[in-house]
KEFI-113758 format. One record per residue (C-alpha): residue number from 1; x, z, y. Coordinates in steps of 0.1 Angstrom, whole numbers, m for minus. Example, Ala and Ser with C-alpha at 12.3 -4.5 7.8 and 13.67 -1.06 7.14 Angstrom:
! residues 2
pos  px  pz  py
1  123  78  m45
2  137  71  m11
This chain:
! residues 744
pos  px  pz  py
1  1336  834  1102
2  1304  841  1083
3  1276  857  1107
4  1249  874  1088
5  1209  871  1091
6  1195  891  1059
7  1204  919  1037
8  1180  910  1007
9  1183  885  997
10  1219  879  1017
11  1214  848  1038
12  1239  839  1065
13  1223  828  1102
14  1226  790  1091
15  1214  795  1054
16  1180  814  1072
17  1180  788  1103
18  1182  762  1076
19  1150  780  1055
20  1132  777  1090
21  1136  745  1096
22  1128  731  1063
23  1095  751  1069
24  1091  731  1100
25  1088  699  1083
26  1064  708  1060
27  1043  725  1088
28  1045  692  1109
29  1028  673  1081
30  996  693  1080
31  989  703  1117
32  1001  669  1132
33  967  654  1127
34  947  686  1138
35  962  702  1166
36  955  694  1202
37  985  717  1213
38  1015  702  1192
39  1028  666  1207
40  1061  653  1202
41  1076  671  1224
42  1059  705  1214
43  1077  696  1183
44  1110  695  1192
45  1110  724  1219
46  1100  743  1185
47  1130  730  1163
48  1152  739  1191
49  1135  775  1192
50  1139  777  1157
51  1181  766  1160
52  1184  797  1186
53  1159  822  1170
54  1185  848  1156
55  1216  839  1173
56  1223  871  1189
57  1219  885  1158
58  1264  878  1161
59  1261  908  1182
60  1287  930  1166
61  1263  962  1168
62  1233  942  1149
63  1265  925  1122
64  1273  963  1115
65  1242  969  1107
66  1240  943  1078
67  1274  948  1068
68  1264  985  1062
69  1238  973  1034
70  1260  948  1021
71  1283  978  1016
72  1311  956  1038
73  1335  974  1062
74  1327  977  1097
75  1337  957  1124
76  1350  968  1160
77  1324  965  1187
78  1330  967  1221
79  1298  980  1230
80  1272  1006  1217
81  1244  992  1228
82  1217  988  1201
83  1198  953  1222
84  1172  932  1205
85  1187  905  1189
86  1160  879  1199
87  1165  891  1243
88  1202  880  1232
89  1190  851  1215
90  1174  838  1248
91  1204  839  1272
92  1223  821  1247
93  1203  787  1250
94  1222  758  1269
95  1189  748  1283
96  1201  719  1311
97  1228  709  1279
98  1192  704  1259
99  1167  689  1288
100  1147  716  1287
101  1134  721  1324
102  1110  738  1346
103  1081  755  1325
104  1096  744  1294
105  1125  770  1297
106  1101  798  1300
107  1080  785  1270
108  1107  785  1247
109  1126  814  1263
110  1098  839  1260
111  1085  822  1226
112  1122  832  1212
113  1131  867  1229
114  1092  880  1216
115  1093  867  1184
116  1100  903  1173
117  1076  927  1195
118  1097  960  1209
119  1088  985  1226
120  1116  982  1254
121  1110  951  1274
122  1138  937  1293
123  1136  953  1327
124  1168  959  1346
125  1187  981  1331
126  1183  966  1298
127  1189  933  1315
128  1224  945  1326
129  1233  956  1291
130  1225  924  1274
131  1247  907  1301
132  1280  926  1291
133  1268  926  1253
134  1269  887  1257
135  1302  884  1281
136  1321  914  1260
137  1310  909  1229
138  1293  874  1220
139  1314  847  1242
140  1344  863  1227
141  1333  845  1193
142  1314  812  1208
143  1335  792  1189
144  1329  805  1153
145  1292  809  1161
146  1291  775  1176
147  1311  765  1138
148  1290  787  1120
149  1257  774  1136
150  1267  738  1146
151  1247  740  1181
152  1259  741  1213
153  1257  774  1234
154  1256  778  1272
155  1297  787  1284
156  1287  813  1304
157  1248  824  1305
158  1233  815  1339
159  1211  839  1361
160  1184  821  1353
161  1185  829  1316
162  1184  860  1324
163  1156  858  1349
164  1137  840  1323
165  1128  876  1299
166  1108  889  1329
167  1071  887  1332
168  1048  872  1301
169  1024  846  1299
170  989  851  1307
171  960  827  1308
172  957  825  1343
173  929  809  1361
174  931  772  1363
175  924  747  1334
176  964  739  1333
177  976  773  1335
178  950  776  1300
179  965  749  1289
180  1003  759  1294
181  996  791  1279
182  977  782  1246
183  1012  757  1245
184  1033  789  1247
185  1011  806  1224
186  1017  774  1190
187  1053  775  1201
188  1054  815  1194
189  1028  815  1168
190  1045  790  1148
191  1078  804  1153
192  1063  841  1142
193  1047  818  1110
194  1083  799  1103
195  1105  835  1108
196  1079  856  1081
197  1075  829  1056
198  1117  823  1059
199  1122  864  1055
200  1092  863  1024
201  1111  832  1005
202  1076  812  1007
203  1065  781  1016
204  1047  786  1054
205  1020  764  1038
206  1013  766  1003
207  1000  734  984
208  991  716  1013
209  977  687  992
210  950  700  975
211  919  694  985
212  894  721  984
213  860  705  991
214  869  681  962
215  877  713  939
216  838  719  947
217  824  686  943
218  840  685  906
219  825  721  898
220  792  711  908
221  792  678  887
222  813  686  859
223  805  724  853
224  772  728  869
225  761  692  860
226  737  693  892
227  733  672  921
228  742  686  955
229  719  705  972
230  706  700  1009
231  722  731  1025
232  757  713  1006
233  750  677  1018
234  743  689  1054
235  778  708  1051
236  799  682  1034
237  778  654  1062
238  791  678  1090
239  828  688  1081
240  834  669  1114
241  821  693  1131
242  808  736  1139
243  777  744  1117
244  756  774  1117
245  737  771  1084
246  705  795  1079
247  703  799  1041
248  682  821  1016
249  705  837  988
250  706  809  958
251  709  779  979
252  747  777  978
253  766  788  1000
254  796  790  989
255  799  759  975
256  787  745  1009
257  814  762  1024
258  836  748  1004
259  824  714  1009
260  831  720  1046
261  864  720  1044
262  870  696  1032
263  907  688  1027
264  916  711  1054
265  935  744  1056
266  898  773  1050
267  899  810  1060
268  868  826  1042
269  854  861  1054
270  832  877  1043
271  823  920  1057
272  830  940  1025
273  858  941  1004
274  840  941  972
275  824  909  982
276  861  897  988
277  871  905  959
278  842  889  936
279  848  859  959
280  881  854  948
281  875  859  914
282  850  834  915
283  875  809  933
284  903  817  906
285  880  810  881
286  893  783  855
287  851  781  847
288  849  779  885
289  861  765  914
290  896  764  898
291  917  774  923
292  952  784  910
293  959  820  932
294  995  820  915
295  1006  786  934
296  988  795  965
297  961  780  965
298  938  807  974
299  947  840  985
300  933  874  989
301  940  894  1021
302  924  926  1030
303  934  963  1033
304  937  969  998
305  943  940  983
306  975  945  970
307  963  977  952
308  936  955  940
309  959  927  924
310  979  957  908
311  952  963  887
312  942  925  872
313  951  924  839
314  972  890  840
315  1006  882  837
316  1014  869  876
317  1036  878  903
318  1009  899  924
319  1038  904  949
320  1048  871  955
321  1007  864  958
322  1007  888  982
323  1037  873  1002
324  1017  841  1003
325  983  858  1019
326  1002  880  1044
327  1022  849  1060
328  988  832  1060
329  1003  803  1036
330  973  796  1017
331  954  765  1014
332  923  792  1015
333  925  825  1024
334  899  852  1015
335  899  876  1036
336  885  901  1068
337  874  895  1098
338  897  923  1111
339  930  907  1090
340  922  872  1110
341  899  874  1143
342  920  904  1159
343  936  877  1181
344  904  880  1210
345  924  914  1219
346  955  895  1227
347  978  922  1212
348  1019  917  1210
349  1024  895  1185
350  982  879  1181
351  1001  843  1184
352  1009  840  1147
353  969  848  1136
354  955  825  1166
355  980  792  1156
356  973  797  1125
357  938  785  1129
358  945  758  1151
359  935  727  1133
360  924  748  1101
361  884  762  1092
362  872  792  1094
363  835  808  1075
364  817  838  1085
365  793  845  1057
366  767  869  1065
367  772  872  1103
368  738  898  1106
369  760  918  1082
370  780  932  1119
371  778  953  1138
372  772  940  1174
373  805  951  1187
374  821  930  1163
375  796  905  1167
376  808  906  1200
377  846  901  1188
378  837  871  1166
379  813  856  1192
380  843  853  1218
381  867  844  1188
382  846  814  1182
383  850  803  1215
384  889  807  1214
385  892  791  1181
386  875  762  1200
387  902  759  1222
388  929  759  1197
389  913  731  1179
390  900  751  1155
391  865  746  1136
392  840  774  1127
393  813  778  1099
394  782  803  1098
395  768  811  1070
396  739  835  1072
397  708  848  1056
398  693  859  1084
399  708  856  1120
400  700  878  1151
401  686  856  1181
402  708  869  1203
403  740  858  1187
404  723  823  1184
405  717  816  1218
406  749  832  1233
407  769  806  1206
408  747  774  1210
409  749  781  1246
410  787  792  1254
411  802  765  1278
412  837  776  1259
413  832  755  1227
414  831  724  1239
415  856  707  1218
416  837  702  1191
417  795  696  1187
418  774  726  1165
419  750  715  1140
420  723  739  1132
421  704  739  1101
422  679  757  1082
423  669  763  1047
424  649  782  1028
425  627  775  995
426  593  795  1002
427  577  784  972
428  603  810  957
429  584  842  962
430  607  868  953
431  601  900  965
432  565  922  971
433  571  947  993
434  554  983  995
435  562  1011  1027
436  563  1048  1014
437  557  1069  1039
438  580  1098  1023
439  619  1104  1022
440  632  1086  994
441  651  1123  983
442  612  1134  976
443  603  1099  949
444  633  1106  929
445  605  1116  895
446  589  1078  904
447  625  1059  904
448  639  1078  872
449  607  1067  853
450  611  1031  869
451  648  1033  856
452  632  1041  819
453  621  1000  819
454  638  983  839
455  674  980  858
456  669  1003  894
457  691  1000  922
458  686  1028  948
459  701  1022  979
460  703  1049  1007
461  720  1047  1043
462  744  1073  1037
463  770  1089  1011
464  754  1123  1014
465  721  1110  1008
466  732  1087  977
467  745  1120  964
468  714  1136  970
469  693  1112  952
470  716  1107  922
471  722  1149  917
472  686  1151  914
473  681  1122  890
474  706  1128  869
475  685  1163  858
476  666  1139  841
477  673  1119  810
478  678  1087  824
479  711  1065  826
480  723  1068  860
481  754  1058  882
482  768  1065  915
483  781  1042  936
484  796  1046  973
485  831  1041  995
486  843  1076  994
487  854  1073  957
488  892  1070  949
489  903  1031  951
490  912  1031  915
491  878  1044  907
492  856  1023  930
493  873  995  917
494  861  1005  881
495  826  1011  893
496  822  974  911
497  830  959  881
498  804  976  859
499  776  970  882
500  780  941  882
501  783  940  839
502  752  959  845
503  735  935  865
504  740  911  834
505  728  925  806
506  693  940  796
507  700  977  794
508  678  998  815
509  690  1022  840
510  697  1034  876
511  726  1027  900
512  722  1046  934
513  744  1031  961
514  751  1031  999
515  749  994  1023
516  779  989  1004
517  766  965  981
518  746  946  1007
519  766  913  1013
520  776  888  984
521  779  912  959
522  762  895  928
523  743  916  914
524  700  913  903
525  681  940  895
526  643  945  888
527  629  969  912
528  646  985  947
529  640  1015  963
530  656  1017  996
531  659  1034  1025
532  640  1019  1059
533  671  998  1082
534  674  975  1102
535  655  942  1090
536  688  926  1086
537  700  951  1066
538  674  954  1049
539  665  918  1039
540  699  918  1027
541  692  950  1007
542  661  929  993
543  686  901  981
544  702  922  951
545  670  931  935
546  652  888  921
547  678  875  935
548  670  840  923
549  642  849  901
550  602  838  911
551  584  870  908
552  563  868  879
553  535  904  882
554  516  917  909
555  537  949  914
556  556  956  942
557  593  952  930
558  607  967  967
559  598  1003  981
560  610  1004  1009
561  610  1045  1026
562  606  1054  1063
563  607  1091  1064
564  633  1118  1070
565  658  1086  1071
566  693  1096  1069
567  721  1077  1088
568  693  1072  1122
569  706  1070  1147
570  743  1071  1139
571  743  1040  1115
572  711  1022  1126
573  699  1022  1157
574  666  1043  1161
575  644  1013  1184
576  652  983  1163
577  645  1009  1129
578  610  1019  1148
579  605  978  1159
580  613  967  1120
581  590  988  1107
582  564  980  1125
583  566  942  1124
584  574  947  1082
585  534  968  1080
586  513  935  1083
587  534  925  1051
588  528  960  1033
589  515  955  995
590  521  917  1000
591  546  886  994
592  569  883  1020
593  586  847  1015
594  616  836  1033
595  608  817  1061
596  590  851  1073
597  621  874  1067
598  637  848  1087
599  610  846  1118
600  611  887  1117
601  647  888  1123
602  646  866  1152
603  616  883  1167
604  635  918  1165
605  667  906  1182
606  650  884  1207
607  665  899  1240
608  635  907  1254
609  627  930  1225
610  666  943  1230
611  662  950  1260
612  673  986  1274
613  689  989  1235
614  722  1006  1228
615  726  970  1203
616  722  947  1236
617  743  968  1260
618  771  972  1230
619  770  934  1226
620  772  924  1263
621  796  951  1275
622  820  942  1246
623  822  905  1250
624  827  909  1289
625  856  935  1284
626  871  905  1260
627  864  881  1285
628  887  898  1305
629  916  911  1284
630  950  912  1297
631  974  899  1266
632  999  923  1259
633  984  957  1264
634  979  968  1233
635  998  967  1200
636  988  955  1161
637  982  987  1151
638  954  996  1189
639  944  960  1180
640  929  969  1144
641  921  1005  1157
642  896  989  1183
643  879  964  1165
644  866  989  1130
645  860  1010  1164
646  867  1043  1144
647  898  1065  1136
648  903  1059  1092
649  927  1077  1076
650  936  1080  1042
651  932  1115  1025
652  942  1127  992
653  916  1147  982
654  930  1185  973
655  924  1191  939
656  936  1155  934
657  969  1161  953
658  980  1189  932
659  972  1166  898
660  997  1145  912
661  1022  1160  937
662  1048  1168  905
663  1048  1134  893
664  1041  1108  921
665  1046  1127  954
666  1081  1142  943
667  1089  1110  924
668  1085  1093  961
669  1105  1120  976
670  1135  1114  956
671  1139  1078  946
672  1161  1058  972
673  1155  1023  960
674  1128  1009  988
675  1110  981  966
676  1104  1016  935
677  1096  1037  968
678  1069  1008  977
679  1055  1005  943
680  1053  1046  941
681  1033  1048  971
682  1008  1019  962
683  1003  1039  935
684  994  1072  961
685  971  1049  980
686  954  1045  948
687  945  1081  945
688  932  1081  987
689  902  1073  1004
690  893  1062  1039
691  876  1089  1060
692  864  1090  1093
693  888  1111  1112
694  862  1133  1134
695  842  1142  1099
696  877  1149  1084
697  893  1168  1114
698  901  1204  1109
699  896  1200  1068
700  933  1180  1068
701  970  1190  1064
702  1006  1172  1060
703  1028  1199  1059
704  1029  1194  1022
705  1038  1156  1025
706  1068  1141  1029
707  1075  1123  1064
708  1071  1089  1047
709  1037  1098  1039
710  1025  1106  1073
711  998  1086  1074
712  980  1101  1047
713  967  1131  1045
714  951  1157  1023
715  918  1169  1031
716  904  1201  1016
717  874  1188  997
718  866  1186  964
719  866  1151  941
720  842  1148  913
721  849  1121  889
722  848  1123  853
723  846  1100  822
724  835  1069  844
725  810  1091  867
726  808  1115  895
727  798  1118  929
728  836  1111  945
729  848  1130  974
730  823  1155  986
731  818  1163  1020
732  801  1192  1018
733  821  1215  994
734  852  1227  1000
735  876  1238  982
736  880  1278  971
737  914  1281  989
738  910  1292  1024
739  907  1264  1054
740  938  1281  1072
741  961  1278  1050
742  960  1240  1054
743  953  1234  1086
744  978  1212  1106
C-alpha cells in the first residue's frame, strides 16, 4: 500500500522521508564543526524526527486529501476529523523501542508535532480525537505503514505520548533549562530547514564548498590588482571572532565583509532594498566578486525580491533562485534584517531562522542607518546569535554610543571575544559644509542653477516635500528627476537604475530624493542640498555627494537646510535634530573630515546627552520587553508586523486599478492553475505600493477585488508617471470620483 506525502510533485511518505534524510547528511557536514548545540546524539534524535515527521499523514482524512489532487478515488474513513498530521505523527513514535528517554521524548516529540504551526493546539478535546483517529483509523494499517516506511511504530500509543503535545518549551531560568531549550530549538529548526528544502526540491545548503572570503581575495588581486587594505586585513585577521569595524565610505567594506567569512555559511543585511539589490548585483558580477546566484551561491531575499528577479533580463530560473533564498540554502544570503533577525520575538515557527545561524556569519552594514527600536531588536539578536554559536559583523560609518557600549558591554555574548576597530583616511577631505538657515522649498532658483553645471542630488525628509521641491524645479529648464518609495515597484525599479547610470556619466542635472538613497546606494554627485536630520542620517546623506573624490575648490559642495523641516518630529526626533545642529555650527563654511563626523556622532548619542529622549526611552523599553518575551505568543505574520513597527499595505493606486482590472485582475479571477495564478499576481504586486495604513485609512476599498487579493487594496489617489517621470502616488490629490463610493 502506497501512503502519499505530496501532490506536486507526487512523492510517496518514504520517497519525501528519503529527500529529508539525504538533506541531513549534507547538513551534518557543514554545521558539525560550528555548532555548539549538535553532538552525536543531537544528530541522531534528529534522523529519528525526520523518519516520523509525516507519518500521520496515513490518516485516511489527510490521504483523501491528496488523493483528491491526484484525481484518485476516495478512500473510506472511519472518522471525520480533520487533525494535524504532525500531533499524529508524535503519538506514533515507539520511543522506549528507540532509547529515547526522559527530556529527550519531549525534545523530539514537540520538535515533530510543531513542525507545522496551527492554530488549534492539542488540548483535550483535540487530544481525544487524535486518540480514536490513531486506534480507528491508523493501527488498523500498522503493518503497511510499518512496510511502506520500514520503521517501527509503537503497538498501541502510550498515555505518555499523548501527554507529551501539552505545554511548550520556554527558556526557563537556569543555565540548563537555556541549554535544553536552545537543544530543542536546532532539533526543530533543522527539522523546519530539512521539511522546506524537501517540499522546494533544493538542496538545504547550497554549494557548501565554496569559499566566499577566497572569492574576495581573488577579486581584489586579480581584478582590482591592489593589496588589501587595513579595514580588510583587520577583518580577514579576525574571522575568528565578533568585529565592529568603524569605516568611512571607500575603505572597503564589503570586501572586508567578505573576507570575514571566510569559508563559512554569510548572511549580509543591509536597511534598504535598493542597497540589497545593487549588492547583489555586485556579488553576481562575473567582473566582480563572481558569485554564481543560479547555483546558489548567493541569494537575494527581501519583500520584493521575487518581483525584482522577474524583471533581470537573463535567461535563469528566478523561481528556483528564489526557492534557494527562502529555505535559507545559500552559501550567502543578501537580505533584511526583518527576513532574518525576527527570531528575538520568539514567534511559532522562529526556530528555522535562529538555527540557521548557528555556526554561520551574519553583517549589519550601516547599523546608524535604524531606528532605535530595531536597534533594539538587533542589539538583543546579537546576543542570541551568541548563544547559538553564531558570529556577528558591524559594519558602520558612523555608530551611535549608546549601541557601542550596550554591545561591548552585554554579559550575553560571551562565547566569542569582539574586536573593535576604527578607520578613517582624514587626509581625504571630502565634503565643505554650509547651514542655510531657510527651508530648502524656498532655494529651489539656487539648486536648479547648481543643476545647470553640475550633477545635484536634493534630498528631503519626506515624499511630500521631494514632491514639493521637484514641482517647483521642474518650471524651470533644467533636467530633473524624482525619486521616492511611493512609486509603483516596476517603476522605482526603473528609476534606481538610472541614478545610478546618472551618477556615472558627466551629464548635468538634478535628482530630488527622499532618505531612500542614504545607505550603500552607489551613487556620487557634485553638490548636495539636504534637509537638516539627524547627524547619522545626515553624514550618511553627505556620503553620495564626493564619495571617494578629495575635494578640489573652496566651495561648499553640502547645504545643508534647518528651517520649516518637514518629517520633525515624526521621522527625526526634534532634540537630537536641535543637538546636531548645534554641534555641526562650529563646522559651518568649513572642512569637516572624517574623524570629526565620527566624534559628532558619538557625542550626540552619548546617554547623557540622550537622556529624557524619546530615542533613549525607545531603545531601553524595547530591549527589556525582548528580554522578557514569552516564545510562542505571537505568529510570523505579528512577528514582522512588530518589528517595521507600522501597519503596510499594498494599494493599487485608482486610476491604475482601472488600467488594469480587464486584463490582470479578471485574468486572476478566472484562471484555476495556482503556479499561472502566482505569476498573475506578482505581476499585480508590481502595479502596488506600500503605504502606511493610518495615512491610507478611509481613502481605501476591496469590494472591487477578488477575495484572493485581500491584502491589497485600492486607494483613491492619483498616480503620476509618465515617459520615465512623475511624481508617483500622490497623497494629496484625490481622485474626482467621490470618497463614498469606495469606502470599505
Amino acid at each position: 500500500m502506497t501512503f502519499y506525502a505530496k501532490t506536486r510533485p507526487q512523492q510517496s511518505l518514504r520517497q519525501h522521508t528519503d529527500y529529508l534524510l539525504k538533506n541531513l547528511h549534507v547538513l551534518r557536514d557543514v554545521l558539525n564543526t560550528y555548532c555548539p548545540f549538535m553532538d552525536e546524539r543531537q544528530w541522531q534524535l534528529l534522523e529519528l524526527a525526520v523518519q516520523y515527521h509525516d507519518v500521520g499523514k496515513a490518516d485516511t482524512v489527510f490521504q483523501n486529501k491528496l488523493r483528491k489532487y491526484l484525481n484518485m478515488p476516495s478512500q473510506a474513513s472511519p472518522h471525520e476529523s480533520d487533525i494535524p498530521h504532525s500531533y499524529l505523527s508524535a503519538v506514533m513514535i515507539p520511543y522506549k523501542k528507540l532509547g529515547i528517554e526522559g527530556e529527550e521524548r519531549k525534545r523530539v516529540a514537540h520538535a515533530i508535532a510543531y513542525h507545522h504551526e496551527r492554530d488549534r493546539l492539542p488540548d483535550k478535546e483535540l487530544k481525544q480525537e487524535i486518540r480514536e483517529a490513531v486506534k480507528s483509523d491508523i493501527m488498523l494499517k500498522i503493518d503497511d505503514l510499518t512496510n511502506h516506511m520500514n520503521i517501527p511504530f509503537a503497538d498501541k500509543p502510550s498515555t505518555m505520548a499523548y501527554d507529551l503535545l501539552s505545554k511548550r518549551f520556554t527558556w526557563g531560568y537556569t543555565k540548563e533549562d537555556h541549554e535544553k531549550f536552545l537543544k530543542y530549538v536546532m532539533l526543530k529548526g533543522l527539522l523546519h530547514r530539512l521539511d522546506h528544502a524537501a517540499s522546494a526540491l533544493v538542496k538545504v545548503e547550497q554549494c557548501p564548498n565554496t569559499h566566499v572570503g577566497q572569492a574576495a581575495g581573488l577579486f581584489l588581486q586579480n581584478k582590482l590588482k591592489v593589496e588589501k587594505r587595513k579595514l580588510q586585513q583587520f577583518a580577514e585577521r579576525n574571522s575568528d571572532r565578533h568585529v565592529i569595524a568603524l569605516a568611512q565610505t571607500g575603505m572597503g567594506k564589503t570586501e572586508a565583509g567578505l573576507l570575514w567569512l571566510n569559508e563559512e555559511k554569510g548572511f549580509f543585511t543591509l536597511p534598504l532594498r535598493v542597497s540589497i539589490n545593487a549588492m547583489f548585483e555586485r556579488m553576481k558580477d562575473t567582473e566582480g566578486i563572481n558569485l554564481s546566484a543560479e547555483d546558489g551561491e548567493v541569494g537575494l531575499l527581501h519583500s520584493n525580491s521575487m518581483d525584482y528577479l522577474d524583471l533581470q533580463d537573463e535567461l535563469f530560473d528566478y523561481e528556483a533562485m528564489q526557492d534557494h533564498s527562502r529555505q535559507l540554502s545559500n552559501k550567502l544570503l543578501i537580505t533584511t534584517i526583518d527576513q532574518i533577525m525576527k527570531f528575538p520575538f520568539f514567534y511559532r515557527g522562529f526556530e528555522k531562522e535562529f538555527a540557521a545561524l548557528a555556526g554561520a556569519k551574519i553583517i549589519i552594514d550601516e547599523m546608524q542607518s535604524y531606528d532605535p527600536k530595531i536597534a533594539a531588536l538587533i542589539v538583543r539578536a546579537l546576543e542570541l546569535i551568541d548563544w547559538i554559536g553564531g558570529k556577528f559583523m558591524i559594519m558602520t560609518a558612523t555608530m551611535p554610543k549608546l549601541y557601542l557600549d550596550r554591545i561591548t558591554h552585554s554579559k550575553e555574548i560571551n562565547r566569542y571575544p569582539i574586536a573593535i576597530g576604527t578607520f578613517v583616511n582624514d587626509d581625504l577631505k571630502r565634503h565643505r559644509i554650509q547651514l542655510v538657515s531657510k527651508s530648502i522649498a524656498d532655494f529651489t532658483e539656487s539648486i536648479a542653477n547648481a543643476g545647470k553645471t553640475g550633477k545635484v542630488l536634493v534630498i528631503c525628509n519626506t515624499v511630500k516635500q521631494a514632491v514639493t521641491v521637484y514641482e517647483a524645479l521642474e518650471e524651470g529648464d533644467v533636467s530633473v528627476k524624482l525619486l521616492h518609495s511611493l512609486f509603483l515597484q516596476k517603476h522605482r525599479f526603473q528609476l534606481e537604475q538610472e541614478i545610478k547610470e546618472f551618477s556615472n556619466v558627466t551629464t548635468n542635472g538634478i535628482w530630488v530624493t527622499t532618505q531612500l538613497v542614504e545607505a550603500s546606494l552607489d551613487i556620487d554627485f557634485d553638490v548636495l542640498f539636504t534637509e537638516a536630520a539627524t547627524l547619522d542620517s545626515l553624514f550618511q546623506r553627505f556620503g553620495r555627494c564626493y564619495r571617494q573624490r578629495l575635494l578640489d575648490h573652496g566651495e561648499p559642495n553640502v547645504y545643508v537646510f534647518t528651517e520649516d523641516l518637514s518629517g520633525v518630529p515624526y521621522v527625526y526626533d526634534r532634540v537630537l535634530v536641535d543637538k546636531g545642529l548645534e554641534l555641526l555650527e562650529p563646522y559651518d563654511k568649513n572642512i569637516l573630515i572624517e574623524s570629526q563626523k565620527m566624534n559628532l556622532v558619538e557625542i550626540l548619542y552619548d546617554r547623557k546627552n540622550l537622556a529624557g529622549t524619546k530615542f533613549l526611552e525607545t531603545f531601553e523599553k524595547t530591549l527589556k520587553a525582548l528580554e522578557y518575551v514569552e516564545p510562542y505568543d505571537k505568529d510570523k505574520g505579528e512577528a514582522q508586523d512588530a518589528l517595521r513597527d507600522i501597519h503596510q499595505i499594498r494599494v493599487i493606486p485608482r486610476n491604475i486599478f482601472d488600467q488594469i482590472h480587464e486584463t490582470l485582475i479578471l485574468n486572476f479571477q478566472k484562471e484555476k492553475d495556482k503556479w499561472i495564478r502566482r505569476k498573475l499576481r506578482r505581476e499585480i504586486d508590481g502595479y502596488a505600493v506600500s503605504l502606511n495604513y493610518h495615512r491610507a485609512k478611509g481613502l481605501i476599498s476591496r469590494h472591487e477585488l477578488p477575495r484572493a487579493l485581500q491584502d491589497f487594496a485600492i486607494v483613491n489617489l492619483e498616480y503620476d508617471f509618465k515617459d520615465g517621470k512623475g511624481t508617483g502616488l500622490r497623497l494629496h490629490k484625490r481622485q474626482d470620483k467621490e470618497l463614498a463610493n469606495y469606502m470599505s
